[in-house]
Each structure stands twice: as structure tokens, then as C-alpha cells.
C-alpha positions in Angstrom: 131.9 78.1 113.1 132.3 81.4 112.1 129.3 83.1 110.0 129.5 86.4 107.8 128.5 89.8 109.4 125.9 90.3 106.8 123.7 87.4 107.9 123.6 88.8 111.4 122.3 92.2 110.4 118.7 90.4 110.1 116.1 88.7 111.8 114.0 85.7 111.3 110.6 85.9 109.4 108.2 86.6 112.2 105.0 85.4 110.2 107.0 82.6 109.2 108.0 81.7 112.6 104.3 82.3 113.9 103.2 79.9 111.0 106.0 77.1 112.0 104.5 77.1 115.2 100.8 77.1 114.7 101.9 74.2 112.2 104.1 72.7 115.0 100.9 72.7 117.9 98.4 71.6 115.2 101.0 68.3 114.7 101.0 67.8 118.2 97.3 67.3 118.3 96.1 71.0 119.2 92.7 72.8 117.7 94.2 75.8 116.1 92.6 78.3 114.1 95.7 80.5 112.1 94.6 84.0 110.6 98.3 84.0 110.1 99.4 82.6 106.7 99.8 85.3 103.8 98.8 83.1 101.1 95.6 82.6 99.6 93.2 79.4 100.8 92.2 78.9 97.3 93.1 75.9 95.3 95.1 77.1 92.1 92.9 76.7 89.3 92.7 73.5 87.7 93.6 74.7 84.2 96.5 76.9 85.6 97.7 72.8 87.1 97.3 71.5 83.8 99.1 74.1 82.0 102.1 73.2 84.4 101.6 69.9 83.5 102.4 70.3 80.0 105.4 72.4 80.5 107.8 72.2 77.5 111.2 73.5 76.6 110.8 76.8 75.4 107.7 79.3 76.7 107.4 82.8 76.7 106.6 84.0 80.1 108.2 87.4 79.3 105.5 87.6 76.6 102.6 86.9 79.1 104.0 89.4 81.7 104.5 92.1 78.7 101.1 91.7 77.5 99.8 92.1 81.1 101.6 95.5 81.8 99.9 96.7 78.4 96.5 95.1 79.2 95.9 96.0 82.9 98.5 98.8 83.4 98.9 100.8 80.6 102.6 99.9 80.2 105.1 99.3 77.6 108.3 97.8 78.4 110.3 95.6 76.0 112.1 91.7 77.0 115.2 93.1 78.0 113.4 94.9 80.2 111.4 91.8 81.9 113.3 89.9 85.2 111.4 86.3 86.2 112.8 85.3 89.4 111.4 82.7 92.1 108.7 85.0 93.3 108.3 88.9 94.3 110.3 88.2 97.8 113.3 87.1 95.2 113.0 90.3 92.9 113.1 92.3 95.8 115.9 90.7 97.3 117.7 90.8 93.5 117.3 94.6 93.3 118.7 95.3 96.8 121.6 93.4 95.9 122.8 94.9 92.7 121.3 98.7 93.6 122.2 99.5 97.5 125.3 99.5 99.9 126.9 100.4 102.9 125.8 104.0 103.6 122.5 104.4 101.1 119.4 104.8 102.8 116.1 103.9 101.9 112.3 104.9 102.5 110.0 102.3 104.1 106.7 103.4 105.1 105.5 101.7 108.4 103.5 99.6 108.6 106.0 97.7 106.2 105.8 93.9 104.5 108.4 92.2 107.0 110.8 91.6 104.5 111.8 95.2 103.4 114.3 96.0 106.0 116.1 92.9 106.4 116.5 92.7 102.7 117.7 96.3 102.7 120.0 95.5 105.5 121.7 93.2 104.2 122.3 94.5 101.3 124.8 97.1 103.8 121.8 100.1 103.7 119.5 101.3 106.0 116.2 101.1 106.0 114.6 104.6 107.3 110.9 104.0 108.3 108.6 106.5 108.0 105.0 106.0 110.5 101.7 106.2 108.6 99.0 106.6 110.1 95.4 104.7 110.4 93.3 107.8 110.4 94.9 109.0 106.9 94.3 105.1 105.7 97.7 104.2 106.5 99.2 106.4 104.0 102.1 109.1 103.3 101.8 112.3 102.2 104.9 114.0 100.2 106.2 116.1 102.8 106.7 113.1 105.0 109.0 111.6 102.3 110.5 115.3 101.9 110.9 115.5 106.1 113.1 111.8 105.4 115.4 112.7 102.9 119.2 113.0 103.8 122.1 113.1 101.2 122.1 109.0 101.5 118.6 108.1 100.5 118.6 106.5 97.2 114.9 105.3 96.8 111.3 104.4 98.1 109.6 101.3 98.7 105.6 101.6 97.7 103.5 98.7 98.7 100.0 99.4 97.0 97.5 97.3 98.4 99.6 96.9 101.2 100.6 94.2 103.6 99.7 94.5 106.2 97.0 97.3 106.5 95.1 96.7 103.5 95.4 100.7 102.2 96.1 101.4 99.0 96.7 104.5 97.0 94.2 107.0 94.2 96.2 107.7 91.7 96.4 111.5 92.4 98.3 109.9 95.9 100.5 108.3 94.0 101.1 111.3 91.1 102.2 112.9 94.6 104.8 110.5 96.0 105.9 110.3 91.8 106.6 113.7 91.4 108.2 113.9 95.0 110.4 110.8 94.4 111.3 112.5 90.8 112.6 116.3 92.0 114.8 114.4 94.7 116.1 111.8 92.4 114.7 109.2 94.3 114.4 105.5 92.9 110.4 104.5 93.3 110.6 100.5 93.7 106.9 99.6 93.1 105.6 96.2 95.2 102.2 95.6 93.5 101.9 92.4 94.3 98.1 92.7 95.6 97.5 95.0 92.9 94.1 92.3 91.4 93.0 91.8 95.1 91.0 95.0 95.5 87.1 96.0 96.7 84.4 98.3 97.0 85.4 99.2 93.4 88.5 100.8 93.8 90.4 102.1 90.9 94.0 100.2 91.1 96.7 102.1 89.3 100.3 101.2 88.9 102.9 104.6 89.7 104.4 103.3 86.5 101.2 104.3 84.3 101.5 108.1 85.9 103.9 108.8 82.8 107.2 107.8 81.1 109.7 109.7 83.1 108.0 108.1 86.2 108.3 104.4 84.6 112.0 105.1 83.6 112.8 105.7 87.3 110.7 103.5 88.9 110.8 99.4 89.2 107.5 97.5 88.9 107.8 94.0 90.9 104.7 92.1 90.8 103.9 88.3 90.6 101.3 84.8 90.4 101.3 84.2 93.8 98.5 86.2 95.8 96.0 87.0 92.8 96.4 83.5 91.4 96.5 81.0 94.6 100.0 80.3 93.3 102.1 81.1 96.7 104.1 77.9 96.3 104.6 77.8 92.4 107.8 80.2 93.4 107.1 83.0 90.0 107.9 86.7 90.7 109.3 89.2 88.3 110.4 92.9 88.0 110.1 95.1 85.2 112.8 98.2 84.9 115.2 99.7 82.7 117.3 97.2 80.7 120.5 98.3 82.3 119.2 97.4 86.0 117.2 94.2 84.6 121.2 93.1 82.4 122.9 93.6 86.4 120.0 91.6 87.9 120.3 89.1 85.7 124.3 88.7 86.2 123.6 88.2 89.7 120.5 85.7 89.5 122.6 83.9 86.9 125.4 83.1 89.7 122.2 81.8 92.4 119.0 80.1 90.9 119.2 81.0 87.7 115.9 80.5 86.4 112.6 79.7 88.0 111.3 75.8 87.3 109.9 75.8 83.5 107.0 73.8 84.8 105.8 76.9 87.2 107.0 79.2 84.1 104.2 77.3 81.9 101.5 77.5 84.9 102.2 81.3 84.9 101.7 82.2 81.3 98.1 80.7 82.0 97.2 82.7 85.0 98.5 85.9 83.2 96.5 85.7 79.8 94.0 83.0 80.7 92.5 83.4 84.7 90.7 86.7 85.3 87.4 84.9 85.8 89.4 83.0 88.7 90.4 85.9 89.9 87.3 88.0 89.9 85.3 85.0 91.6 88.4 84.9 94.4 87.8 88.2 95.2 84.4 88.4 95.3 85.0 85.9 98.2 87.5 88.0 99.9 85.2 90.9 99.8 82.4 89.0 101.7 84.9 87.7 104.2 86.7 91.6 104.6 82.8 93.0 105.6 82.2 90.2 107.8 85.6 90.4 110.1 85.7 93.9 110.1 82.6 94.4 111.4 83.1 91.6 113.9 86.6 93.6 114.8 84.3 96.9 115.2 82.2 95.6 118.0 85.0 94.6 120.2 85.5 97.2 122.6 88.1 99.4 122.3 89.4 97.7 119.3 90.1 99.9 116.3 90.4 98.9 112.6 90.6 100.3 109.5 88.8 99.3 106.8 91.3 97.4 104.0 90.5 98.5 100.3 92.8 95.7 98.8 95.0 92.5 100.0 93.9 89.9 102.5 94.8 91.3 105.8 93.5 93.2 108.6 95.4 95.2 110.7 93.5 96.0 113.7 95.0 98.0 117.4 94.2 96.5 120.1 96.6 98.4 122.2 94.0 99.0 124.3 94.5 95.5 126.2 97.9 96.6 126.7 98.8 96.2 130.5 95.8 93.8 131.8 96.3 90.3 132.9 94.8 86.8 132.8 96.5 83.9 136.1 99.7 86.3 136.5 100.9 87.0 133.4 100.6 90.8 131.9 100.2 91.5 128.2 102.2 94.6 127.3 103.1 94.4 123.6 101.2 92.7 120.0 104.6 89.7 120.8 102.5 88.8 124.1 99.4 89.5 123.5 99.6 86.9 120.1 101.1 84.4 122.4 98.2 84.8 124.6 95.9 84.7 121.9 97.4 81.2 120.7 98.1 79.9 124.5 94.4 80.5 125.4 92.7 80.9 122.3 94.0 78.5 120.5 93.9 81.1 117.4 97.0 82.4 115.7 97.5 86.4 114.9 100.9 88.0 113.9 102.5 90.7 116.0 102.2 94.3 114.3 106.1 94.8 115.5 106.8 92.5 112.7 105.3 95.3 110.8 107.1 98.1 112.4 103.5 98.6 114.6 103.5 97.4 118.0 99.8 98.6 118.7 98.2 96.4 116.0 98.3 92.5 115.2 97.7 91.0 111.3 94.6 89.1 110.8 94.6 87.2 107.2 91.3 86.7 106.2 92.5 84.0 103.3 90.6 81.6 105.5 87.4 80.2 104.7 84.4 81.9 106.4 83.8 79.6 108.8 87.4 79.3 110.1 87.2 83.3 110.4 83.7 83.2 112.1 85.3 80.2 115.0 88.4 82.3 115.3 86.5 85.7 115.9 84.6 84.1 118.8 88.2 82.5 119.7 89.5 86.2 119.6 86.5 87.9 121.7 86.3 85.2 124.2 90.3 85.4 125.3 90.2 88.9 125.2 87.5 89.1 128.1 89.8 87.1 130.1 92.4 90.1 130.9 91.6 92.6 133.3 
């Protein structure tokens, strides 16, 4: 059989691949501990299930997600101007589609969700990844971007809270990437998806809310599924100017259509209706962040950054690069996370998933004892290499 060039210009899901097998060794009997999954370990909330319950013909979704820009961002958009699709992943996917092709280039920052340059290469771009750094909190500064540009590049990708490293940008940060993007006509496509799930009091802003001409060129993507424990009700959406969101539509319109009414109803009750859910969720998150980090701190030679939003850590243990355990040498985060899960039974994704082959991607939406067992998991395997 014969398949299409464009399907082999990506790569399987690495944390999904990591998660079929931790699910595939815990069927077979095995005692595994996964820091792997990138969904929250919360139940959704029972009134959020009861609003799905009762879904009916006609909702307004659009109206929830309008009155959450102006409530918690700041932002004024109108319908037209409002995409629902089956979560974030599919808006993202929707606006590669209809915006990029052969011979654009786009800005990725590194570390990078997994999904951003598959998506962007099949869409015919390239992704061009930029390296950020740990010691400047994993983030870029405008002359990066400005070193990147060529002729071709057509937009930036800003994850803020970011998956995997947890760093997220002040708003003065982000007035700097705006007005950068904006003098070199770049699109700014914002992936806020962790934008609720943030600590120590940090002061979440959208790029959007920086000022109108910044919204006009920019597209907001957000969704239920981290904030509200809703990773399998399938509800993303993307705000923009009406004459992307009337393309996007054309194309969603030949594929799925529309997202199931019943998770449409359960959404318009997390939007207006859950932020004492949320707040208590991560509260919890908070706690379990200061207890794995410093656990992660104490292990020798391991460095980690301290996360300000999401559910990840994204610590380097490059340093057990090149030691062995019974013949076999770890030399990359692909071995070393098989090592971890051969011998420690505890399950880690490789940073080269992220575009960072020193570091591996801890979720700590796990509850605290699972992260305490699989700490001591963690410590104990690594003092087997020498």
C-alpha cells in the first residue's frame, strides 16, 4: 500500500508512546509508577458531569468562551471570531493547515510541546527551533527571534506556562516578543493552554491583552482540558480574526465538524461556573511542585528549574550520561527513560521529545504519594550506574 508523503514527514507521539507502554507493562502485571501522562489526576467536577449530562440542542459555548476572554484576559473578540474544535492539539493542527506551506518557516522555541513541529511539518513548513535556556527560565529574548528570521518565516509559536519546563512569561517579556513579532510581520500563535495552572502568585497575562494591534495579529488557542480535569471531554478553541476563524471553519467543516454537544454543555460550566475547582486544583499542584523539586535538588548532579506554571518538571540529568549498570551504557534522556522504567519500574519522558536531550519530563499530576514512591524509584536506579 502506498501512503502520502505528508504522513511520512512526522513521528509518532513520544509521550504517547511512553504512556502506551507504561499502560502496556501495568496490564501485564508490572508495578509501575508513570510521571508521564500530561493530563490532570483530578476527577472532572461533578457539576461540570452533570452539566454534560443535560446537554441539549442548542448551547452557547461561543458565549462562555467570549465572556472568559473579557473576564480573565481583558479581551474582546466577537462569534465570528470564536473556533471550538476537539481540543487545543486540533486548533493547532486547524491553523497549520489553512495558514502554512511548502517553503514558510516557523519559530519554535526549544524546549517545545511535542506536537509543534510535526504539525508544522505536515502542513509542508518547517519548523526552525530556537534553544532557550534554563538559567534565563527557559525563555527567549527578542534578538533570538531577530537572529531566526529569514525571508520564509511567517510566525511564532508561544507556549506560556509551557510544556514542558514549566516557565512562563511577565508581561513586559511578552510586550518584547509582541513588538518583535509586529516590526517583522510575524504571526504570534498564542498556546495558553496552562494559562489557570500557575504558582507562587504569578501574574498570568495573555500576549493578546498587550494591545489591539497585537490581538489583531496574533491567535489565542486555549481550552477545558488541563485547568478543568477535562483531557478526554475533547473541547479546544482558537480565537483570531474572523477571516482566519471563516477558512478554519471551511476546513473543520470537511473533517469533524463540530465537537460532541454533550462535552460543548460540560464546557460552558467549567468556563463560567468552576474557578473554585480550579483554585483548590492548584493549590494541590503547588504543594506537589515544592515537594518534587526539592527532592530533584538533592540528587546529585541533577539540575532543575523551578516551574512557575503547568504540571511538569523538566529536570537535566545529563550528568548520568555515559555510566553503566550489568553492561548496558546510558548515553541519551531515550536510554536513560528506558532504564528508568526497566529497573525502576517508574516512567519519565525523554527531553528529545522536547527538542532537549539533557532533560527528561516529570508530570507531577500524580497524587503525592505516587510522586513520593516514584522519587525514591528515581534516586535508587540512578545509584545503580557508575
Amino acid at each position: 500500500m502506498k501512503f502520502s508523503k505528508k504522513i511520512h514527514r512526522i513521528q509518532t507521539s513520544m509521550t504517547l508512546a511512553v504512556d502506551a507502554k507504561a499502560k502496556k507493562l501495568i496490564s501485564n502485571g508490572e508495578d509501575i509508577i508513570s510521571f508521564g501522562a500530561g493530563e490532570p489526576d483530578f476527577d472532572t467536577p461533578d457539576k461540570i458531569k452533570q452539566a454534560g449530562i443535560a446537554a441539549i440542542e442548542k448551547n452557547s459555548l461561543k458565549q462562555a468562551i467570549l465572556n472568559k476572554f473579557e473576564r480573565d484576559n481583558n479581551l474582546i473578540y466577537e462569534k465570528n471570531q470564536i473556533m471550538v474544535s476537539c481540543g487545543a492539539k486540533h486548533s493547532l493542527f486547524n491553523i497549520a493547515q489553512v495558514l502554512w506551506e511548502e517553503g514558510d518557516e516557523i519559530i519554535v522555541l526549544a524546549p517545545y510541546w511535542v506536537s509543534y513541529p510535526d504539525i508544522i511539518r505536515y502542513a509542508g513548513a518547517k519548523p526552525v527551533i530556537i534553544d532557550t535556556l534554563s538559567s534565563n527560565g527557559f525563555k527567549i529574548t527578542p534578538s533570538q527571534i531577530n537572529s531566526a528570521i529569514t525571508p520564509n518565516t511567517r510566525a511564532i509559536i508561544i507556549n506560556s506556562p509551557s510544556n514542558p519546563t514549566g516557565s512562563a512569561y511577565s508581561k513586559k517579556e511578552l510586550e518584547g516578543i509582541a513588538e518583535c513579532a509586529l516590526s517583522n510581520k510575524l504571526l504570534i500563535v498564542a498556546d495558553e493552554i496552562y494559562e489557570k495552572i500557575v504558582f507562587d502568585g504569578f501574574e498570568q497575562h495573555s500576549i493578546c491583552s498587550i494591545g489591539k494591534e497585537v490581538q489583531n495579529n496574533s491567535i489565542l488557542v486555549n481550552g477545558v482540558s488541563k485547568s478543568y480535569a477535562m483531557t478526554g471531554w475533547r473541547i479546544g478553541y482558537l480565537a483570531a480574526n474572523e477571516k482566519i476563524v471563516k477558512q478554519i471553519e471551511k476546513l473543520q467543516g470537511q473533517s469533524t465538524s463540530n465537537p460532541t454537544s454533550i462535552s460543548q454543555m460540560a464546557s460552558i460550566t467549567a468556563l463560567n461556573d468552576s474557578e473554585a475547582d480550579v483554585r483548590q486544583m492548584v493549590d494541590e499542584f503547588q504543594k506537589r511542585r515544592d515537594f518534587l523539586f526539592n527532592c530533584l535538588i538533592k540528587i546529585p548532579f541533577v539540575k532543575c528549574y523551578k516551574p512557575v506554571g503547568s504540571f511538569y518538571m523538566f529536570p537535566d540529568f545529563s550528568a548520568f550520561y555515559g555510566k553503566s549498570f550489568k553492561g548496558i551504557t546510558v548515553n541519551n534522556s531515550t536510554q536513560l527513560a528506558s532504564f528508568l522504567l526497566e529497573e525502576g519500574k517508574v516512567v519519565l519522558v525523554p527531553g528529545i521529545a522536547f527538542g532537549a536531550d539533557r532533560n527528561l519530563r516529570i508530570s507531577f499530576a500524580a497524587s503525592m504519594d505516587t510522586i513520593k514512591n516514584g522519587v525514591d524509584r528515581i534516586i535508587k536506579t540512578l545509584e545503580l550506574l557508575k
